[in-house]
Every structure is written in C-alpha cells, then in structure tokens.
One Martini backbone bead per residue (centre of mass of N, CA, C, O) as a GRO file, in nm:
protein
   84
    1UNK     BB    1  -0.444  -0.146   0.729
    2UNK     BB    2  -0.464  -0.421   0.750
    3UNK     BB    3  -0.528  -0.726   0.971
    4UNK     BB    4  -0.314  -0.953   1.134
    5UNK     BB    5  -0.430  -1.280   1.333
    6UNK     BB    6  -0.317  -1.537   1.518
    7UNK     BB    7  -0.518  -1.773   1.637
    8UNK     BB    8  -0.504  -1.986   1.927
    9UNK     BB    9  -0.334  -2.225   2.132
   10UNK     BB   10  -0.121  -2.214   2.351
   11UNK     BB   11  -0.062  -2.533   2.282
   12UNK     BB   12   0.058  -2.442   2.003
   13UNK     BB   13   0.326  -2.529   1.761
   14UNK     BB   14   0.237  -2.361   1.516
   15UNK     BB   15   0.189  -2.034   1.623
   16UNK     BB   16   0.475  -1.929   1.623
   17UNK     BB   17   0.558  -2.030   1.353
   18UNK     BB   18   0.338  -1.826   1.174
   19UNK     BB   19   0.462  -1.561   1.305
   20UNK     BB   20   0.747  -1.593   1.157
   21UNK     BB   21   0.685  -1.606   0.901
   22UNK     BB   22   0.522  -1.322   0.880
   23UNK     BB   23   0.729  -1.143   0.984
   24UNK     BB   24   0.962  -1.255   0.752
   25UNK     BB   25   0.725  -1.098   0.541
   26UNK     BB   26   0.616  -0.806   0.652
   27UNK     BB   27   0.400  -0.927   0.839
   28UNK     BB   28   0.207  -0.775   1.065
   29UNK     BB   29   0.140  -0.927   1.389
   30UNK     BB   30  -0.105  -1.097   1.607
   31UNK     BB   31  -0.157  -1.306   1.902
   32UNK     BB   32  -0.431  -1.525   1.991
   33UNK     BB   33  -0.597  -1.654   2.246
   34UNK     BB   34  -0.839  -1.853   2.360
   35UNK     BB   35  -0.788  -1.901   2.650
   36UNK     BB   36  -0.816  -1.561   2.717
   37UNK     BB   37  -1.045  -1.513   2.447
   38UNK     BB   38  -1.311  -1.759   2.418
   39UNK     BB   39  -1.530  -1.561   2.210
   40UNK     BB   40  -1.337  -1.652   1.917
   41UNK     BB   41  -1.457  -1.932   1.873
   42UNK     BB   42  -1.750  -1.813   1.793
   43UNK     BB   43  -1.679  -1.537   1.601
   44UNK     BB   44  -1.474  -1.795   1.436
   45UNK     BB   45  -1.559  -2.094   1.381
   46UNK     BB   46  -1.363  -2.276   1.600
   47UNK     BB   47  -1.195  -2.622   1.585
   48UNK     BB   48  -0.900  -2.518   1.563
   49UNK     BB   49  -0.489  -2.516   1.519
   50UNK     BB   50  -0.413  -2.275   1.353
   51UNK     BB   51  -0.483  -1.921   1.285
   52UNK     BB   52  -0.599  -1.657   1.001
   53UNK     BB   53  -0.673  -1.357   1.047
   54UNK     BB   54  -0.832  -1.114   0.843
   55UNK     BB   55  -1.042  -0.866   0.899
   56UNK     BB   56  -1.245  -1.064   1.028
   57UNK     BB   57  -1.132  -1.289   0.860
   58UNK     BB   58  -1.053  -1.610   0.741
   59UNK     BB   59  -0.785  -1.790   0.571
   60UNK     BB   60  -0.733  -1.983   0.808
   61UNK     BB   61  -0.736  -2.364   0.869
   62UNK     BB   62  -0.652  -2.578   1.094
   63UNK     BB   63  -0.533  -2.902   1.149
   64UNK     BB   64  -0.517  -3.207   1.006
   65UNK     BB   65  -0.603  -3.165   0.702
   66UNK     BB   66  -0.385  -2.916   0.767
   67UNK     BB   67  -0.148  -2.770   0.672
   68UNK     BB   68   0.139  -2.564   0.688
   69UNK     BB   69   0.217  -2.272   0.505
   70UNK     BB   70   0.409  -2.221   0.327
   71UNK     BB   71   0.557  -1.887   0.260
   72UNK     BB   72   0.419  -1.863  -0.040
   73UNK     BB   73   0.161  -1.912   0.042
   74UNK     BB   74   0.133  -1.665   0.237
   75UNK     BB   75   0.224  -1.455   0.055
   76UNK     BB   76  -0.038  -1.477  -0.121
   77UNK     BB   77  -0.284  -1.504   0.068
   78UNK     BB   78  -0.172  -1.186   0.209
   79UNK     BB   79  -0.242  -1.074  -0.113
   80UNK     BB   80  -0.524  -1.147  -0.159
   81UNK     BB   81  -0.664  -1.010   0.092
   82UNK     BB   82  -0.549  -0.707   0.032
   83UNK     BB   83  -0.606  -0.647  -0.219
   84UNK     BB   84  -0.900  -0.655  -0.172
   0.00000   0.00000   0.00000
C-alpha cells in the first residue's frame, strides 16, 4: 500500500483540514511538520504548506495561487496516483 503523508507547518490551518478530509475518504495518512523535520524542506522542493506526497512524490503543492482540494478532487488525485 502506497503512503500517503501530508508535509506543512506546524501553524498551516489547512494542514489538519486537508488529514480530515483524506481520513474521511479512508486513505490513511501522517503528517509532517517542517517545523520538527526542516531537511523535507530540501527533499521536496516545498515553498508553501501544505502539501501532499504519496510514495515520496509531491502530487499536491499549497500555496496562494492553489486553493485547497476539495473531496473529490482528492479523492481522484489520490486514486490516480494510487493506481499508477
């Protein structure tokens, strides 16, 4: 089973958003902070929060210019990627 975890800072108000919606859709996931592990940083080339990486692949980046997924857009992006 792939993993599934979402990458943010501690104070990111969409990061605990984004872990309720992927739970409510049974795609168990983790959350990172940068804060606690600042070298993911660097590993996934993150300039906002948050984010969502599957199997160490970025498939969602935060930020002003994106808004936040709603359901089914999650719910598709983490079965296309799921699926590959």
């Amino acid at each position: 089973m792939k993993t599934i975890m979402i990458v943010a800072t501690k104070n990111c108000n969409y990061a605990r958003t984004l872990l309720q919606r992927l739970n409510g859709l049974d795609m168990p996931c983790d959350i990172a902070f940068v804060d606690d592990n600042p070298a993911l940083i660097e590993k996934y080339q993150l300039m906002s929060s948050p984010n969502i990486v599957i199997d160490d692949q970025v498939v969602f980046r935060g930020g002003q210019e994106n808004r936040m997924p709603i359901i089914s857009e999650l719910r598709n992006l983490c079965q296309k990627v799921i699926l590959n």
